[in-house]
ZAZAMAR-207059 format. One record per atom (N, C-alpha, C): residue number from 0; residue in three letters; atom name; x, y, z. Coordinates in pm, whole numbers, plus 50000, padded with zeros to 5 digits. Atoms other than C-alpha are relative to their C-alpha. Layout:
BEGIN
PT num residu atome    px    py    pz
PT NUM    ala    CA     X     Y     Z
...
end
This chain:
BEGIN
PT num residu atome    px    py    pz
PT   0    unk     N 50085 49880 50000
PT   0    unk    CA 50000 50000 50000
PT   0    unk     C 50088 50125 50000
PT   1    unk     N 49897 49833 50003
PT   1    unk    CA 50151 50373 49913
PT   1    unk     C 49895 50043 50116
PT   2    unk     N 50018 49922 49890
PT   2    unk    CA 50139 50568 50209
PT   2    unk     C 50046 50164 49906
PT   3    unk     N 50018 49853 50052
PT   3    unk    CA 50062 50941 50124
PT   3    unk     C 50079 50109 50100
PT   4    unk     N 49928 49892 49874
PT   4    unk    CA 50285 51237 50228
PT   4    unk     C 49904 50068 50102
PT   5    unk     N 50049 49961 49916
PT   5    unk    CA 50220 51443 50509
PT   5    unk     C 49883 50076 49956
PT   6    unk     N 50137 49849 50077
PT   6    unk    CA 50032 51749 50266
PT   6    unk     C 49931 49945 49963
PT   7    unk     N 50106 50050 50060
PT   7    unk    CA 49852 51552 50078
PT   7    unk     C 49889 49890 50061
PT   8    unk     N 50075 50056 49882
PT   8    unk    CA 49733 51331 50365
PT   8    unk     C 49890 50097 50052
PT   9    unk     N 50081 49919 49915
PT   9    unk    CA 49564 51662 50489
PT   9    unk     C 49873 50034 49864
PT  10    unk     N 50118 50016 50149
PT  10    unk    CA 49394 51705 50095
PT  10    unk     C 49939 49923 50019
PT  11    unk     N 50049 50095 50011
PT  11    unk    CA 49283 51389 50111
PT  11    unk     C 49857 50019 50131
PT  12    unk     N 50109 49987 49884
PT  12    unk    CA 49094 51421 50490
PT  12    unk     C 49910 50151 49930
PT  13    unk     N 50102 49872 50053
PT  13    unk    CA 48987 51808 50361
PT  13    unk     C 49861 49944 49955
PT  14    unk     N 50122 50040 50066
PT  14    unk    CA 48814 51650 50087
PT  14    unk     C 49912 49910 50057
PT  15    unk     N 50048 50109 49947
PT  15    unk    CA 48705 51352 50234
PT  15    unk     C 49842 50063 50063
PT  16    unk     N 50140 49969 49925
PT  16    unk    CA 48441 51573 50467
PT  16    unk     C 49977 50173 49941
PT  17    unk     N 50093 49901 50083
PT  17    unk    CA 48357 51819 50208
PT  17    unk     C 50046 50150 50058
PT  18    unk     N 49976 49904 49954
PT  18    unk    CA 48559 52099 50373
PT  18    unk     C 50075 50079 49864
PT  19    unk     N 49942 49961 50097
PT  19    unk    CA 48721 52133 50038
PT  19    unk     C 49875 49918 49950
PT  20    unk     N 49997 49846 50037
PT  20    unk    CA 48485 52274 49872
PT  20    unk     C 49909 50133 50109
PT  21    unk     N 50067 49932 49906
PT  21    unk    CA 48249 52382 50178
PT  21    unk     C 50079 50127 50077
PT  22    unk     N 49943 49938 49934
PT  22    unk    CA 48524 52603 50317
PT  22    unk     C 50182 50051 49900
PT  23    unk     N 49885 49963 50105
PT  23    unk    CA 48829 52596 50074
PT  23    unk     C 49968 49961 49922
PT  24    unk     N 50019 50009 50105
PT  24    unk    CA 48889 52625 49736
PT  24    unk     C 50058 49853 49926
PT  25    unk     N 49965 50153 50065
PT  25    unk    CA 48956 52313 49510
PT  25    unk     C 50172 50048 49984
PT  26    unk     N 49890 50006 50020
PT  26    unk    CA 49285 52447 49431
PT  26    unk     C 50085 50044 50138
PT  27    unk     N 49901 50026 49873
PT  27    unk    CA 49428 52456 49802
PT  27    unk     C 50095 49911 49967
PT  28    unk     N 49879 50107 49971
PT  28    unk    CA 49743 52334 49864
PT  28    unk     C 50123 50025 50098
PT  29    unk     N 49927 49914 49902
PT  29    unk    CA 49880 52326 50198
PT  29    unk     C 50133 49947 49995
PT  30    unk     N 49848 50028 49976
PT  30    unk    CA 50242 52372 50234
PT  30    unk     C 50091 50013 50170
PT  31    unk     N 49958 49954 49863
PT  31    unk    CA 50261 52437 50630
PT  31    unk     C 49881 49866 50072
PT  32    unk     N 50046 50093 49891
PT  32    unk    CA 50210 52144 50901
PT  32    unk     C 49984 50063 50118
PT  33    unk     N 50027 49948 49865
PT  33    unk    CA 50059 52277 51224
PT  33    unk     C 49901 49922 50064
PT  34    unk     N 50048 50020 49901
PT  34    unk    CA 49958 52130 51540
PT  34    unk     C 49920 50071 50091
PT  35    unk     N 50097 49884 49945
PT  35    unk    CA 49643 52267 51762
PT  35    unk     C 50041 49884 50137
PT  36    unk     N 50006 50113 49897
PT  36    unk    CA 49691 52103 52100
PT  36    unk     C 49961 50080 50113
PT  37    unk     N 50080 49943 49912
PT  37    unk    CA 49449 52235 52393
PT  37    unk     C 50068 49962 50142
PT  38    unk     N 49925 49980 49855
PT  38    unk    CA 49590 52302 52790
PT  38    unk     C 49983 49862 50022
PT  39    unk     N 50057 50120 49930
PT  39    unk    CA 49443 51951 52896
PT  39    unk     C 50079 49943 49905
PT  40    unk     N 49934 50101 50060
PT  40    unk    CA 49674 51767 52632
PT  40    unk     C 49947 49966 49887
PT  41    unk     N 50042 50047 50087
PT  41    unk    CA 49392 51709 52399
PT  41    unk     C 50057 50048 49851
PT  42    unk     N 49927 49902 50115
PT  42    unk    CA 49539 51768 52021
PT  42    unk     C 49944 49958 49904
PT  43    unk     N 50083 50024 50092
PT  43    unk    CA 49359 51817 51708
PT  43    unk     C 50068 49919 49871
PT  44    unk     N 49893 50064 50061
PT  44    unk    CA 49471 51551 51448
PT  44    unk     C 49890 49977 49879
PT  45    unk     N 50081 50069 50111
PT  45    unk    CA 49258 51588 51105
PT  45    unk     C 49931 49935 50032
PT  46    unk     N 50163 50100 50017
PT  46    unk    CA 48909 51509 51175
PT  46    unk     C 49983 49891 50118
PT  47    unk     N 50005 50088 49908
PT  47    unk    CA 48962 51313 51522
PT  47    unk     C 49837 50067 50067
PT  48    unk     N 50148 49957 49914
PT  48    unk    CA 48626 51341 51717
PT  48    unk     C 50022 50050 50122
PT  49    unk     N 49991 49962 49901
PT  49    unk    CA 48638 51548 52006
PT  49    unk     C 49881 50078 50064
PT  50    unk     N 50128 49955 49928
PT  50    unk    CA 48399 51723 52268
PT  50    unk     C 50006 50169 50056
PT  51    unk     N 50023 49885 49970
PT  51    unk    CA 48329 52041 52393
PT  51    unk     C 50045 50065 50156
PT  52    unk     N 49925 50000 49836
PT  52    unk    CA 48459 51997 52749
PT  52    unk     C 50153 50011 49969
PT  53    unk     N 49914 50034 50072
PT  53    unk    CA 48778 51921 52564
PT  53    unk     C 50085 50105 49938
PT  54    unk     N 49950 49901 50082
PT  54    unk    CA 48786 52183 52370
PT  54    unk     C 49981 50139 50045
PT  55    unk     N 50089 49870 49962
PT  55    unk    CA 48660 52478 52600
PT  55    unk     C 50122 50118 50035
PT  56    unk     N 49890 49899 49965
PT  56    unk    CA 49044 52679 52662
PT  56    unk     C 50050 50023 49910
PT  57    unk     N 49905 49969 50121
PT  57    unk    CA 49245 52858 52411
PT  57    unk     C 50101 49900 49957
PT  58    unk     N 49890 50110 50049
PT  58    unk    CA 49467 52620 52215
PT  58    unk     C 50101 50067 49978
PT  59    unk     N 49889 49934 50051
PT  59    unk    CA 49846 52635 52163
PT  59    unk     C 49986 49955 49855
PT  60    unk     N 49970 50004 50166
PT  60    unk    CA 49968 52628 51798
PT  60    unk     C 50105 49958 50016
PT  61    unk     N 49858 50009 50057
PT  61    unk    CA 50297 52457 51697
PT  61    unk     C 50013 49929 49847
PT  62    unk     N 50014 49997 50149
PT  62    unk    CA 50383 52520 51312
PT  62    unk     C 50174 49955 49974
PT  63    unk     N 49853 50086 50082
PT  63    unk    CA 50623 52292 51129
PT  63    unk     C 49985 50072 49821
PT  64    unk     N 49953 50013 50123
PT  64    unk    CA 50747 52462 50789
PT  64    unk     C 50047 49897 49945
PT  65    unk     N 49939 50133 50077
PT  65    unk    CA 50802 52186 50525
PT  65    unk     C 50101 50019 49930
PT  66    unk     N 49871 49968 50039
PT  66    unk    CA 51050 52332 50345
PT  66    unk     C 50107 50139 50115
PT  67    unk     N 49923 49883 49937
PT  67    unk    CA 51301 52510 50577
PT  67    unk     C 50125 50073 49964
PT  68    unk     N 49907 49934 50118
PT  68    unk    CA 51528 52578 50299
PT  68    unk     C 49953 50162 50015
PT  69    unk     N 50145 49888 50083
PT  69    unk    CA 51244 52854 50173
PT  69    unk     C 50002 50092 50160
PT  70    unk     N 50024 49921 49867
PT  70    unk    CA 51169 52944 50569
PT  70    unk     C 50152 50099 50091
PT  71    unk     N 49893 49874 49978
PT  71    unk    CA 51505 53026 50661
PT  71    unk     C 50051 50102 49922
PT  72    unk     N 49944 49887 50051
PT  72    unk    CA 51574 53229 50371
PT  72    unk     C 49909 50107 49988
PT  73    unk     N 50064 49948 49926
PT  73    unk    CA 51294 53407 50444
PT  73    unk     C 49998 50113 50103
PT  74    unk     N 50021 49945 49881
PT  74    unk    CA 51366 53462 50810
PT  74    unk     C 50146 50080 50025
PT  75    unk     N 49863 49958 50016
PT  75    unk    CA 51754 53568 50707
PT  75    unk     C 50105 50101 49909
PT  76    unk     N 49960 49950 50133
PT  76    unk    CA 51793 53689 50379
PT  76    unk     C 49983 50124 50004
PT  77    unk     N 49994 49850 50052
PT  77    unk    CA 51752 54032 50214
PT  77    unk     C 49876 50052 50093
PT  78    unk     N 50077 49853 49943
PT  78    unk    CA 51443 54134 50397
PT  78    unk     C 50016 49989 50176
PT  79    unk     N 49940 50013 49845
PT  79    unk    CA 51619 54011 50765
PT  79    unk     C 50079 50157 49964
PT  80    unk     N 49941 49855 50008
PT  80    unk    CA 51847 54292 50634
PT  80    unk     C 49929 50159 50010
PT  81    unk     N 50078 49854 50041
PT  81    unk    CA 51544 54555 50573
PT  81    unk     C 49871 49992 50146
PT  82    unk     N 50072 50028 49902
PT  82    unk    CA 51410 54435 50930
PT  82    unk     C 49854 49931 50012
PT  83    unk     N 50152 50055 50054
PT  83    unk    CA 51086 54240 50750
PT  83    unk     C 50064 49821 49986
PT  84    unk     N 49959 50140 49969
PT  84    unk    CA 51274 53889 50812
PT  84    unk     C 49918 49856 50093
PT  85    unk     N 50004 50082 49950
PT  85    unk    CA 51088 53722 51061
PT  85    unk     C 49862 49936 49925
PT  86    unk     N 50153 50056 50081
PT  86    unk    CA 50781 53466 50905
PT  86    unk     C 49878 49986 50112
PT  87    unk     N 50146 50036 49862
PT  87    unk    CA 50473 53486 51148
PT  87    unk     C 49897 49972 49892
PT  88    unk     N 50085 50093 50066
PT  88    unk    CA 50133 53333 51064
PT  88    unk     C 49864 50055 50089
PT  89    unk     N 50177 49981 49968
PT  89    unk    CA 49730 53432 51137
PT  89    unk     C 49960 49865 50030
PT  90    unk     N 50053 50142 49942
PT  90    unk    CA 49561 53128 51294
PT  90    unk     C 49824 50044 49996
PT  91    unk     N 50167 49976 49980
PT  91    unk    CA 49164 53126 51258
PT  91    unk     C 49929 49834 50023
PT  92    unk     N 50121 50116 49980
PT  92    unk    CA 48885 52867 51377
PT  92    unk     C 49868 50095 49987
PT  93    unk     N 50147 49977 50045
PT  93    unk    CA 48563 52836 51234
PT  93    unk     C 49937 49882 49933
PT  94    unk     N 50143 50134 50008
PT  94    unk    CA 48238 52638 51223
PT  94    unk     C 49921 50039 49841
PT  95    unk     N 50124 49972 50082
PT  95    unk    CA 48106 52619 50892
PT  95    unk     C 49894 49935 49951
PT  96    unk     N 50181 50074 50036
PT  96    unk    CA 47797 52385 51000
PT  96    unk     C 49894 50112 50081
PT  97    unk     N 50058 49871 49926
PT  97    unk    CA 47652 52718 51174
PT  97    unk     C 49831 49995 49946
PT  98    unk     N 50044 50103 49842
PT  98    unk    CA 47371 52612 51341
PT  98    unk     C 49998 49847 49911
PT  99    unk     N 49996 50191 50011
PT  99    unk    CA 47362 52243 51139
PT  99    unk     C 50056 50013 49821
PT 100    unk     N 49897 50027 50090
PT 100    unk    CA 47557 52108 50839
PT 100    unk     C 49881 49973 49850
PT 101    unk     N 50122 50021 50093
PT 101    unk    CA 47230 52033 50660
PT 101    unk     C 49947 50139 49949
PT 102    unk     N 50086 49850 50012
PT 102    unk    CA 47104 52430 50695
PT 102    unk     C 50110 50095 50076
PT 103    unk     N 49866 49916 49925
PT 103    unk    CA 47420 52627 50748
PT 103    unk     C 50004 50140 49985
PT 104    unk     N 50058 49931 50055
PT 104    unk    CA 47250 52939 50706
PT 104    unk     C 50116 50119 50091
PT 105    unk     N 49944 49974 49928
PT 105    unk    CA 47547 53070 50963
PT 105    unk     C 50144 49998 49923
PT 106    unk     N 49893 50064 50027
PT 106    unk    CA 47821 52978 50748
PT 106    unk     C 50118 50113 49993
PT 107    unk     N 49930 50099 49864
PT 107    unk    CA 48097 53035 50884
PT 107    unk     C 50015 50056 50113
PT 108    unk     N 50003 49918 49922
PT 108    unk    CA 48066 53136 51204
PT 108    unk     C 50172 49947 50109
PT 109    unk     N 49857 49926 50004
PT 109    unk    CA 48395 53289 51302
PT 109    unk     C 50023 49977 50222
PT 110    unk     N 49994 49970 49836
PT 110    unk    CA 48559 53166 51689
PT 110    unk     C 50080 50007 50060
PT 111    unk     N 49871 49847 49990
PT 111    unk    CA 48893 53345 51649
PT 111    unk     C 50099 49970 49912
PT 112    unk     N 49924 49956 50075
PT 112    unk    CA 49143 53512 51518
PT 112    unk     C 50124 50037 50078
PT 113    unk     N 49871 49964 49904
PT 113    unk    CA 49515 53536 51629
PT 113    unk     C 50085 50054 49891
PT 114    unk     N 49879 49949 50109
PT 114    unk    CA 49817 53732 51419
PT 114    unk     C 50098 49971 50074
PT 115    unk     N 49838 49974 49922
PT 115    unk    CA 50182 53733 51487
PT 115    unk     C 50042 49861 50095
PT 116    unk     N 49926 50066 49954
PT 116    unk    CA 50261 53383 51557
PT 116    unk     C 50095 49982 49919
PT 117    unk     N 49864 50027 50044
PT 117    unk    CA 50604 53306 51534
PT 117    unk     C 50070 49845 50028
PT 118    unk     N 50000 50134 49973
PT 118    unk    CA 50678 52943 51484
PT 118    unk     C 50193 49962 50064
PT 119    unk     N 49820 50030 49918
PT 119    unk    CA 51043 52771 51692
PT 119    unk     C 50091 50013 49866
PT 120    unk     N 49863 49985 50141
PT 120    unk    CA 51368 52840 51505
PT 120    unk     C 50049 49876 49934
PT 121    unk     N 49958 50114 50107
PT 121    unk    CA 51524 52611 51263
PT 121    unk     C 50112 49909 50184
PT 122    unk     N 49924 50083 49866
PT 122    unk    CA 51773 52550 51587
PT 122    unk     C 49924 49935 50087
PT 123    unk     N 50085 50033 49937
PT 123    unk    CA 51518 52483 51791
PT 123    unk     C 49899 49880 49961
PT 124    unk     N 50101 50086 50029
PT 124    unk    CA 51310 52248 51605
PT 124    unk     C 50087 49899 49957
PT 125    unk     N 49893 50085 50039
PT 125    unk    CA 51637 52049 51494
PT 125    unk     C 50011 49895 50125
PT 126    unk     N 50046 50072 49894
PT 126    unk    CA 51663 52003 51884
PT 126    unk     C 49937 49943 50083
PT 127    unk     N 50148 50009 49932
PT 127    unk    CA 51358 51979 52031
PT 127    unk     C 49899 49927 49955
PT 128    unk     N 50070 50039 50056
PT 128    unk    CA 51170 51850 51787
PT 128    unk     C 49869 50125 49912
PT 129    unk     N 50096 50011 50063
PT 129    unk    CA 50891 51922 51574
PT 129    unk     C 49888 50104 50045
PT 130    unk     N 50077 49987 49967
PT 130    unk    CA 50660 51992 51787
PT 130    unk     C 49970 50160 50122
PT 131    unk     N 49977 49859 49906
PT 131    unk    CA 50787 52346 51992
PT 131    unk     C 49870 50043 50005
PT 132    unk     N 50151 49913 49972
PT 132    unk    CA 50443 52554 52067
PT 132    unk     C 50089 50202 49912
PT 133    unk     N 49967 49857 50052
PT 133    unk    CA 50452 52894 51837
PT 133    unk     C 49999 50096 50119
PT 134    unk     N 50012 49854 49904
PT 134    unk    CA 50505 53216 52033
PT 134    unk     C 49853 50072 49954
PT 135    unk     N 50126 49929 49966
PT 135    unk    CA 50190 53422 52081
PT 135    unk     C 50000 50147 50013
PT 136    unk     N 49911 49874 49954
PT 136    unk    CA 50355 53770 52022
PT 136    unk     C 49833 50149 49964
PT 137    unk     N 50077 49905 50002
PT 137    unk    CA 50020 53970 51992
PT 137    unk     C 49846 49930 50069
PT 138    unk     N 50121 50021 49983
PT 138    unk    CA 49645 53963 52183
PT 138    unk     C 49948 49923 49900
PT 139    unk     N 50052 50002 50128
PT 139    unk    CA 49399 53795 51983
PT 139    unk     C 49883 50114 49939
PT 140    unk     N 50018 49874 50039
PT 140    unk    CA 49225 53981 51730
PT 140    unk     C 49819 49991 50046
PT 141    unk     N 50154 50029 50020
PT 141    unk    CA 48890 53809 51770
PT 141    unk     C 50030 49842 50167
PT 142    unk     N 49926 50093 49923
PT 142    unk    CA 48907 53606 52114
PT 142    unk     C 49947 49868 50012
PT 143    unk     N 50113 50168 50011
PT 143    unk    CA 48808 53238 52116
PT 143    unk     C 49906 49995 50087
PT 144    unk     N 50097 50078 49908
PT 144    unk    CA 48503 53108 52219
PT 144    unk     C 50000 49828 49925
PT 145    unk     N 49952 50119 49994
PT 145    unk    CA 48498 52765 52246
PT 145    unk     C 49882 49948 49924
PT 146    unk     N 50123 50078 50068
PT 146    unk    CA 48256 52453 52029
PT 146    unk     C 49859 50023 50151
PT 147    unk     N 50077 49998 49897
PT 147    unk    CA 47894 52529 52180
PT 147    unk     C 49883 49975 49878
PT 148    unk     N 50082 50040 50074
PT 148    unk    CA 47670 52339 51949
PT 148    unk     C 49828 49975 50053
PT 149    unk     N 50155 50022 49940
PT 149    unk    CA 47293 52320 51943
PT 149    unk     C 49930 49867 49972
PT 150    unk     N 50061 50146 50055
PT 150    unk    CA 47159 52017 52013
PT 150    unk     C 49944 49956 49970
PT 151    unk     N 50072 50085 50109
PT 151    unk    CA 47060 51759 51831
PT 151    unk     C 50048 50048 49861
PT 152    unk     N 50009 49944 50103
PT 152    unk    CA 47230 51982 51547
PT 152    unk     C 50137 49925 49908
PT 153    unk     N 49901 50069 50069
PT 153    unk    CA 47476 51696 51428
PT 153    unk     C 50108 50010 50015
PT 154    unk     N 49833 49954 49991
PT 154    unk    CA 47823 51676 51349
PT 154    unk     C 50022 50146 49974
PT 155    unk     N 49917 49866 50037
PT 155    unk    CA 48037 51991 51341
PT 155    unk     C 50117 50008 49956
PT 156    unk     N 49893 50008 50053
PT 156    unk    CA 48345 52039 51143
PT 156    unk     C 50101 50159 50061
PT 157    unk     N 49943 49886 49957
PT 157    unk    CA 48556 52294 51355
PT 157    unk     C 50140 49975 49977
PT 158    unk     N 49875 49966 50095
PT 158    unk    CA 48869 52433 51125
PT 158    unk     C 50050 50118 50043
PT 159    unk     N 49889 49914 49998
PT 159    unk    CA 49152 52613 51178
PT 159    unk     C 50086 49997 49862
PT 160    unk     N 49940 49992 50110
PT 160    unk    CA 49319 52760 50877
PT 160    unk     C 50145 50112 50073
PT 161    unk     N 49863 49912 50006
PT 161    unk    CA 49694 52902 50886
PT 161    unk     C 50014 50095 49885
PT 162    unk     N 50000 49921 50123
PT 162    unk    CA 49752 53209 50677
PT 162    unk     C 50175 50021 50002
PT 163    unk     N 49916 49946 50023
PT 163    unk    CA 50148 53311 50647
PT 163    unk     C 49957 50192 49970
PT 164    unk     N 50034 49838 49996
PT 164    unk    CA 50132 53699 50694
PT 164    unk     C 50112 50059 49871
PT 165    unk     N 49929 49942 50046
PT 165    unk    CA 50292 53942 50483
PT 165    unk     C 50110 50026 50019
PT 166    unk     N 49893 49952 49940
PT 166    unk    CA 50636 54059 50542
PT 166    unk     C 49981 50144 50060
PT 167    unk     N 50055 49878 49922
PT 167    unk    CA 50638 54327 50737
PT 167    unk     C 50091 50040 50119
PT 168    unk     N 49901 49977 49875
PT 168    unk    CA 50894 54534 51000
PT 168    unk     C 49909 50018 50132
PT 169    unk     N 50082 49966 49834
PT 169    unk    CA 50591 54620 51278
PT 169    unk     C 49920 49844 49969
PT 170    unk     N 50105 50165 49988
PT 170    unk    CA 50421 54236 51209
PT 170    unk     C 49868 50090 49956
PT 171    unk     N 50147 49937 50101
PT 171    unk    CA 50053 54239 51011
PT 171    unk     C 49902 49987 50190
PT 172    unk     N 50117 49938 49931
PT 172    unk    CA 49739 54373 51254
PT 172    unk     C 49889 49970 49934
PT 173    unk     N 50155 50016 50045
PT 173    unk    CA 49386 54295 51163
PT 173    unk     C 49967 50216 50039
PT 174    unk     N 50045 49862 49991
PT 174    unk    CA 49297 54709 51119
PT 174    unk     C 49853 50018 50103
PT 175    unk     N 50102 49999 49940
PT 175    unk    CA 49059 54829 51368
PT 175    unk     C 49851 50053 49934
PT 176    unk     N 50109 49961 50062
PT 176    unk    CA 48702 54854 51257
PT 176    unk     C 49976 49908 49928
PT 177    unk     N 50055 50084 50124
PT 177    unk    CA 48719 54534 51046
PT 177    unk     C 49937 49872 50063
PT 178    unk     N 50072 50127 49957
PT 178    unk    CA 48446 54259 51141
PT 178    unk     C 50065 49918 50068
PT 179    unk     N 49972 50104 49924
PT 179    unk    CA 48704 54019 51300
PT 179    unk     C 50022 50073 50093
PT 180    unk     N 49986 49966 49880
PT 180    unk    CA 48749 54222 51581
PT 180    unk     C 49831 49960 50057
PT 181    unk     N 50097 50005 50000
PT 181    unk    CA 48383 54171 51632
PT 181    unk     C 49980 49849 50074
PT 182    unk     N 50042 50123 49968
PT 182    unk    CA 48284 53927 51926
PT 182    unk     C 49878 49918 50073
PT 183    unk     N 50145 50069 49995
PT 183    unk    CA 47913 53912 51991
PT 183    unk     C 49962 49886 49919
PT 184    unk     N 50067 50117 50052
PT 184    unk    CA 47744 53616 51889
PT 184    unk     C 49954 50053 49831
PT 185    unk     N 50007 49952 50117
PT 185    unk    CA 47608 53800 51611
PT 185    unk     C 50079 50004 49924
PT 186    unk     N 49852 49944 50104
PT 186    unk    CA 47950 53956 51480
PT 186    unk     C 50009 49887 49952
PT 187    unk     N 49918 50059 50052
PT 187    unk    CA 48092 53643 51446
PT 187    unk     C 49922 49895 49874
PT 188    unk     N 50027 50036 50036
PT 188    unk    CA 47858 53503 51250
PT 188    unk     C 50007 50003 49810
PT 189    unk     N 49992 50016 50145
PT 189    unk    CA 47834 53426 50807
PT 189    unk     C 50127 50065 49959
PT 190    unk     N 49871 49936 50009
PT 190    unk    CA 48220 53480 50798
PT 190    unk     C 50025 49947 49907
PT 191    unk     N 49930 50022 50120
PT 191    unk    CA 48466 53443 50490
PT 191    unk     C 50108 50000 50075
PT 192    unk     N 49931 49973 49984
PT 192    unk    CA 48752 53318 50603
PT 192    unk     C 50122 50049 49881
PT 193    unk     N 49932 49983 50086
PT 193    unk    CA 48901 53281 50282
PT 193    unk     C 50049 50124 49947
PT 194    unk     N 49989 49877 50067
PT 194    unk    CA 48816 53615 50166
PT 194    unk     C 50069 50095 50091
PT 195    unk     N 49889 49960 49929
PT 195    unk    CA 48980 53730 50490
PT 195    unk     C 50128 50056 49972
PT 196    unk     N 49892 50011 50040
PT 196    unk    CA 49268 53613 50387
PT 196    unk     C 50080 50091 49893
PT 197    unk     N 49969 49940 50121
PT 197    unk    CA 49274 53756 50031
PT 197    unk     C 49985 50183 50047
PT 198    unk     N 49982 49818 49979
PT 198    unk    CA 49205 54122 50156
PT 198    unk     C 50086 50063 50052
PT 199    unk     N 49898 49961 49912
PT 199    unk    CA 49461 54168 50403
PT 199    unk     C 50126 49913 49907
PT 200    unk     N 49937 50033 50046
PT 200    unk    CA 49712 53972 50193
PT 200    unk     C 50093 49889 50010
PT 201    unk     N 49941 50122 49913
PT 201    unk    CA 49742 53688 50372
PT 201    unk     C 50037 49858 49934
PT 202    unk     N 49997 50132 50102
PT 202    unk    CA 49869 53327 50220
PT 202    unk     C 49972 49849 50086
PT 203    unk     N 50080 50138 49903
PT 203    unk    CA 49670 53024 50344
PT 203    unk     C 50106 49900 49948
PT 204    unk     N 49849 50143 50008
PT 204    unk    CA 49963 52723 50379
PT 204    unk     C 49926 49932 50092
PT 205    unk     N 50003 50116 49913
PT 205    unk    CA 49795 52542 50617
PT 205    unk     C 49850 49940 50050
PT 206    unk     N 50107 50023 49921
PT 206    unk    CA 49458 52362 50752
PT 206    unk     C 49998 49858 50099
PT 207    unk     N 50034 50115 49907
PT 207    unk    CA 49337 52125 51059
PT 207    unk     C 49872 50038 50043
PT 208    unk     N 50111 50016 49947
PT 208    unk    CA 49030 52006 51197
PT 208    unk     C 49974 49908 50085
PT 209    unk     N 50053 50067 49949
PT 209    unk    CA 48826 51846 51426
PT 209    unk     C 49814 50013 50023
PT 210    unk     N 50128 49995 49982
PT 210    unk    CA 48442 51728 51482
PT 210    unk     C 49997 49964 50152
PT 211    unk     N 50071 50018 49876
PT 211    unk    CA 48206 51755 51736
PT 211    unk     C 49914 49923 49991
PT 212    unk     N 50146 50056 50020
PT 212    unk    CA 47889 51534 51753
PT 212    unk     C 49869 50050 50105
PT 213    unk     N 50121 49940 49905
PT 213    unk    CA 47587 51742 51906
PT 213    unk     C 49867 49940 49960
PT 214    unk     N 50144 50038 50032
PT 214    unk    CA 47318 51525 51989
PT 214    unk     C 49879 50042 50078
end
């Protein structure tokens, strides 16, 4: 049996539960491995089933670049020289079975937004492994609330997408006044993350998920 690389292992689950095309575009293609792993230990692994007790504290992030050729020159090269060197990354979760997967009339409702992580150094991940926890070098922009499904309203597909930020000497900001700051129940509701992405100039490299089952 061929065993499938790591990226295309994550294509494969995407598609598998219709998140590609329900949430990304057919031509995704992630080039960034990241880990979601919650205070209690629990860690999100492509589509594992998890609960809401589980999932109720801010998660850490730890982001594995696949090529670290590309990442260190990047984090070193000509624009290390022009002080726009370091690579940070936008982190978002979002439900897009908002309120049920059948009638998602919610879609996607938005349950945060973080900028300015900065994933472990090439030294650091050589030694340590893999698995370092990103730094957290700004508030979030939009603050998590945790899976709070209505019951009886089925499975839920709750996604986190990685964006790679722009280069940049002050790190990228979500501008004030723009919907993801927004964290009433309302606000966060019939979000784009994608289009997010594309306005602020952000480059999606990465996705993970996990379901809920609300019966």
């Amino acid at each position: 049996m061929t065993s499938l690389d790591p990226l295309s292992s994550i294509t494969t689950a995407l598609t598998r539960e219709h998140l590609i095309p329900d949430v990304l575009p057919d031509s995704f293609t992630p080039s960034v491995l990241f880990s979601v792993i919650y205070p209690n230990g629990t860690e999100v692994i492509m589509g594992n089933e998890l609960t809401p007790e589980l999932t109720a504290e801010e998660p850490n992030v730890g982001i594995t670049p696949m090529n670290m050729a590309d990442w260190q020159a990047d984090a070193t090269g000509k624009e290390a020289d022009e002080g726009k060197g370091d690579v940070s990354y936008t982190l978002v979760m979002l439900d897009p079975d908002a309120p049920t997967r059948a009638e998602p009339i919610y879609r996607s409702f938005r349950h945060w937004v973080v900028t300015g992580l900065k994933p472990a150094s090439e030294n650091s991940m050589t030694s340590a492994g893999a698995d370092d926890l990103a730094l957290k070098t700004k508030a979030a922009t939009c603050l998590y609330r945790p899976p709070g499904p209505r019951p009886a309203s089925g499975i839920h597909r709750y996604t986190f997408l990685l964006f790679q930020e722009p280069a940049s000497a002050t790190g990228f900001t979500v501008p004030e006044g723009e919907p993801e700051h927004g964290t009433a129940l309302e606000e966060r509701r019939s979000w784009d993350a994608v289009a997010f992405g594309e306005k602020h100039g952000l480059k999606l490299v990465g996705a993970n998920f996990f379901l809920v089952r609300a019966e």
